[in-house]
C-alpha positions as CSV (number, residue, x, y, z in Angstrom):
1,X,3.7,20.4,1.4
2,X,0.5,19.6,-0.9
3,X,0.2,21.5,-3.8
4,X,-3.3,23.6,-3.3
5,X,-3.9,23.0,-6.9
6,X,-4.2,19.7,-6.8
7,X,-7.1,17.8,-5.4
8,X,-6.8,16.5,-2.2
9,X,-7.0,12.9,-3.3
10,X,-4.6,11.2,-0.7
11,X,-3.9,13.7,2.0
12,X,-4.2,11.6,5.0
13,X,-3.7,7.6,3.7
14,X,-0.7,5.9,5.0
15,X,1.1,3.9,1.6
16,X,3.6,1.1,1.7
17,X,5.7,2.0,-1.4
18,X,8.4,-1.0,-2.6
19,X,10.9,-0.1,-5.1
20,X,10.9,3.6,-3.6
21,X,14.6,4.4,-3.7
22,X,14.7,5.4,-7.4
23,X,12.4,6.1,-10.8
24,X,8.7,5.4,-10.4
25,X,9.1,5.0,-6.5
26,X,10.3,7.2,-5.7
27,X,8.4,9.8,-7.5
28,X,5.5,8.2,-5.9
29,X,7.1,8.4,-2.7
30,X,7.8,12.3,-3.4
31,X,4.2,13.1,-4.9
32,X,1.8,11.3,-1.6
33,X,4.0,13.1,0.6
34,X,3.6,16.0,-1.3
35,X,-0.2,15.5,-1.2
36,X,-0.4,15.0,2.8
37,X,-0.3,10.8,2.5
38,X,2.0,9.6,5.0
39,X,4.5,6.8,3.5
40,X,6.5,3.8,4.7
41,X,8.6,3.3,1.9
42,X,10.6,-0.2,1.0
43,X,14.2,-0.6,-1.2
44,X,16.5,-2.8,-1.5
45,X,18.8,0.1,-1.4
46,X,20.0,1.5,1.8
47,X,19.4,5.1,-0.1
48,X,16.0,5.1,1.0
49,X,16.4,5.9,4.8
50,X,17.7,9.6,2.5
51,X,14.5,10.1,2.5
52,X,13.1,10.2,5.9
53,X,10.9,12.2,7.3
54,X,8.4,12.7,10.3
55,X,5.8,11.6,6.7
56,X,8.0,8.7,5.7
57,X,9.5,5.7,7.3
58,X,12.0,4.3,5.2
59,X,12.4,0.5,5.2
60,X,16.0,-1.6,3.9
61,X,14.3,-5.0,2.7
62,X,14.2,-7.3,-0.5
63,X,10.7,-7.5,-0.9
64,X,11.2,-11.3,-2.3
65,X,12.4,-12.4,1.7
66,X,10.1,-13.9,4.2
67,X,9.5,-11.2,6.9
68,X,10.1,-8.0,4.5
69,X,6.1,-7.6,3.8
70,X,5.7,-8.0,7.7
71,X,8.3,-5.3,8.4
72,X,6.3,-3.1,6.7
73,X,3.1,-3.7,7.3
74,X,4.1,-3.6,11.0
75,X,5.8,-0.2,10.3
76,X,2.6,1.3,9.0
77,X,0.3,0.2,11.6
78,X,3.1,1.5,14.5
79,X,4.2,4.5,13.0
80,X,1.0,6.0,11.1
81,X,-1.9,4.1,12.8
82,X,-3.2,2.0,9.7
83,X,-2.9,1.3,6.0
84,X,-4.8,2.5,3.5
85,X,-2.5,1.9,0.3
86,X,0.0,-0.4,-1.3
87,X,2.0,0.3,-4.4
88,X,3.5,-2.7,-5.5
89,X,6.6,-1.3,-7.8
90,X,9.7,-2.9,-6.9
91,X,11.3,-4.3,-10.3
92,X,13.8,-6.1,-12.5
93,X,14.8,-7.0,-15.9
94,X,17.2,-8.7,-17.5
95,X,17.8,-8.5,-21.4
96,X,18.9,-12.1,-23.1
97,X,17.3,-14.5,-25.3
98,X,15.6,-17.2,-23.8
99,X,18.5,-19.7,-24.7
100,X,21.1,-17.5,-22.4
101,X,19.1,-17.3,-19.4
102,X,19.8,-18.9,-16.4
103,X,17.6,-20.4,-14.1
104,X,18.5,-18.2,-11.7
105,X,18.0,-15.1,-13.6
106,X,14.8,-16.2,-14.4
107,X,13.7,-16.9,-10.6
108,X,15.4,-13.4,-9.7
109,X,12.7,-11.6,-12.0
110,X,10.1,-13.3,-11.5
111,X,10.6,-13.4,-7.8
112,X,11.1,-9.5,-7.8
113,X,8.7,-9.0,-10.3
114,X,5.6,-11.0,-9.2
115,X,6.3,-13.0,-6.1
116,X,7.6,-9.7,-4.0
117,X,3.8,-8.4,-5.0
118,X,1.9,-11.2,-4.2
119,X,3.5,-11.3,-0.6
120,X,3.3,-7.9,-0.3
121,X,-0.2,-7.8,-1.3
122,X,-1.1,-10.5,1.0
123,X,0.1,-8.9,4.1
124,X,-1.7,-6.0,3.4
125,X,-4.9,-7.2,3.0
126,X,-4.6,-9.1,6.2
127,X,-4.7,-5.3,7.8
128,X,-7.1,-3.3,4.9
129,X,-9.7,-6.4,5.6
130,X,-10.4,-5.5,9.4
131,X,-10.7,-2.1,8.1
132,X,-13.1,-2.9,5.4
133,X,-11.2,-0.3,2.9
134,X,-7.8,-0.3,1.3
135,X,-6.5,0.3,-2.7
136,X,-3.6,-2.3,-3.6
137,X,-1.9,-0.5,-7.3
138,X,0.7,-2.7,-8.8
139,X,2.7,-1.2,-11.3
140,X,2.7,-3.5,-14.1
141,X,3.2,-3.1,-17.9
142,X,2.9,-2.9,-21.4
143,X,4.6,-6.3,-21.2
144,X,2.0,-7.8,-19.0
145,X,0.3,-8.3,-23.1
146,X,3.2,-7.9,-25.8
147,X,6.5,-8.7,-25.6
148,X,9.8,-8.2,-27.9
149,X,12.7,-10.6,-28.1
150,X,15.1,-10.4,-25.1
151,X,12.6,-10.0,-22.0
152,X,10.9,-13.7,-21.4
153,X,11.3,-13.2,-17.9
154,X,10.2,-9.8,-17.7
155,X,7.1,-10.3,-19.4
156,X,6.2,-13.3,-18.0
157,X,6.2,-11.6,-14.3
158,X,4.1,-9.1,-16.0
159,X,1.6,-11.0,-17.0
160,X,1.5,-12.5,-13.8
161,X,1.2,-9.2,-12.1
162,X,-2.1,-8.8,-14.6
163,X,-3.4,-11.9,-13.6
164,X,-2.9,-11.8,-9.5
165,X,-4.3,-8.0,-9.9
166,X,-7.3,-9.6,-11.4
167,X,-7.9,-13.1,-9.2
168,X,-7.3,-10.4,-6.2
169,X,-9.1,-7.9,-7.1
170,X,-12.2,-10.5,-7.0
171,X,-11.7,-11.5,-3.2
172,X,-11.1,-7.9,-2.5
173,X,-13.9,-6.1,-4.2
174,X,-16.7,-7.1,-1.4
175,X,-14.7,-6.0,1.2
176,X,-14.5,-2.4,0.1
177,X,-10.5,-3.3,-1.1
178,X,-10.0,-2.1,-4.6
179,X,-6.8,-3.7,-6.5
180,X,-5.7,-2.3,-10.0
181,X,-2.7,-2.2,-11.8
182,X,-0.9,0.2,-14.2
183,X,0.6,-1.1,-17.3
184,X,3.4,1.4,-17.8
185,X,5.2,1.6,-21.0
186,X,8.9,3.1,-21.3
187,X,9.8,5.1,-18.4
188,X,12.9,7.0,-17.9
189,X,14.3,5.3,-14.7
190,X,17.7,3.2,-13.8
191,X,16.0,0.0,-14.6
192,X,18.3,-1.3,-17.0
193,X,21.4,-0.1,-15.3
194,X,22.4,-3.0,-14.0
195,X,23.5,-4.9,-17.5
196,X,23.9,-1.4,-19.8
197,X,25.6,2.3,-19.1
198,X,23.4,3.8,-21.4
199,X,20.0,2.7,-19.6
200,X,18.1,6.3,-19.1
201,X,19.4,7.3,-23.2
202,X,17.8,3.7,-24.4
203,X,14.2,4.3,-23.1
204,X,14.8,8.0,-24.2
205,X,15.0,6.6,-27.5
206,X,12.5,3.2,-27.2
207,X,10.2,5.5,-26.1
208,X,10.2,7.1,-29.6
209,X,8.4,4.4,-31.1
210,X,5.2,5.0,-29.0
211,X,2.3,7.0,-31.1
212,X,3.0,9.8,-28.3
213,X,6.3,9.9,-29.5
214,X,8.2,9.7,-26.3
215,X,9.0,8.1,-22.9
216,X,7.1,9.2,-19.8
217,X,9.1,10.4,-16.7
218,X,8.5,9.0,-13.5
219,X,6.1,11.4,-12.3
220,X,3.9,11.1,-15.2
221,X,3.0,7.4,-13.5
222,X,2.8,8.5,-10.1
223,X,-0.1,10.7,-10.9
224,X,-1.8,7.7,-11.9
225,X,-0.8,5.8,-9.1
226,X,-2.2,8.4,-6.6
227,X,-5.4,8.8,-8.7
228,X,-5.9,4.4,-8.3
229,X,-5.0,5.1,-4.8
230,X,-7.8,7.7,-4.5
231,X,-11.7,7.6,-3.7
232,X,-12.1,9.5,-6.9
233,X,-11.3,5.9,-8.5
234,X,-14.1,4.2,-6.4
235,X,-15.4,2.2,-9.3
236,X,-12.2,0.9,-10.9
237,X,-11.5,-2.5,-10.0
238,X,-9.0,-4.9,-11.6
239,X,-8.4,-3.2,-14.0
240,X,-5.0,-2.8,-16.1
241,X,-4.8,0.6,-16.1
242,X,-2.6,1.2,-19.5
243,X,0.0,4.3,-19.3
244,X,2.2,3.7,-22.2
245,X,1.7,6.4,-24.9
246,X,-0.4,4.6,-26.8
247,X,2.3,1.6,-27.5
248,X,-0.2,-0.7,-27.1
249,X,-2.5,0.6,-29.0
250,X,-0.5,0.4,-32.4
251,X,0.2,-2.9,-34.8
252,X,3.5,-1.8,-35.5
């Protein structure tokens, strides 16, 4: 139920969500629900369809294989009558120096990472075009314009989400389509579970080094998301939206 509160910035939109199983997803998933959006929402992990609901339509799909982008388009357009919103989140990182990188670990994050949202995005806007209205929010990152040693993959897909936010936001703009991204610094989330059992207590303590002092917890981005997603954002377009606590901001 929405918060009365709040402002009613999304009640009513229908949202694809990928990534919505876990951290900045699924608080996204949780919050336009909360707010009256309805939400098809994408994972990898079969723990999405937990979170069905007669507001949310859980997908299992790897956002990097042909056909996943159509499922869910499709879904959107049969079960909640259009689409008014993608949030481009699904994500990956590896940490190793460039020399121990595989090729393949490099083509799994950058497929993830920035091939999943351009196919994403370009399904979407096949439906938000007809409609002449939509708002595509990619969740990109601090790396998308600094990097440290260890994430050559990672930042590279983020600077190619920057980039595609931009070039898309330009064939978008006259057709009433707004694309942005958000250029999140450390967020506690399971992102780094996959190679470390300490993943949540590392970006507790990364996130120190930001002027603000701390990480940011999912929902702190998915207020931001919903607010790119919103007509109170009318004028924003292509922009990099930064949400890092300032990390960006500092030379060292």
């Amino acid at each position: 139920m929405a918060d009365k509160n709040m402002v009613d910035e999304i009640g009513g939109k229908v949202a694809i969500i990928t990534g919505a199983a876990s951290g900045i997803g699924l608080a996204t998933a949780e919050l336009f629900t909360e707010r009256g959006a309805k939400v098809v929402a994408v994972d990898l992990n079969p723990d999405v369809k937990k979170l069905a609901s007669a507001d949310l339509f859980p997908v299992v799909a790897d956002v990097t294989t042909d056909g996943s982008a159509e499922m869910a388009v499709t879904a959107a357009v049969e079960r909640f009558g259009r689409l008014d919103t993608l949030v481009n989140n699904a994500g990956y990182i590896n940490y190793k120096e460039v020399v121990e990188t595989s090729r393949e670990e490099w083509e799994k994050v950058m497929a993830i990472n920035s091939t999943g949202y351009f196919l994403f995005s370009r399904e979407a806007m096949k439906v938000m075009l007809p409609q002449k209205s939509g708002a595509i929010v990619n969740i990109a990152s601090y790396a998308s314009y600094f990097a440290f040693k260890g994430i050559a993959p990672y930042a590279a897909s983020k600077g190619a989400v920057a980039q595609l936010t931009r070039a898309l936001a330009l064939e978008a703009a006259p057709h009433g389509i707004r694309v942005n991204a958000i250029g999140s610094g450390d967020v506690v989330t399971n992102i780094l579970d996959s190679f470390r059992d300490d993943g949540r207590e590392f970006l507790v303590e990364h996130g120190k080094a930001a002027p603000i002092g701390r990480s940011a917890e999912p929902r702190e981005i998915a207020e931001v998301v919903a607010f790119l997603a919103s007509d109170r954002a009318s004028f924003v377009v292509g922009s990099v939206f930064m949400v890092d606590g300032g990390f960006s901001v500092q030379i060292a």
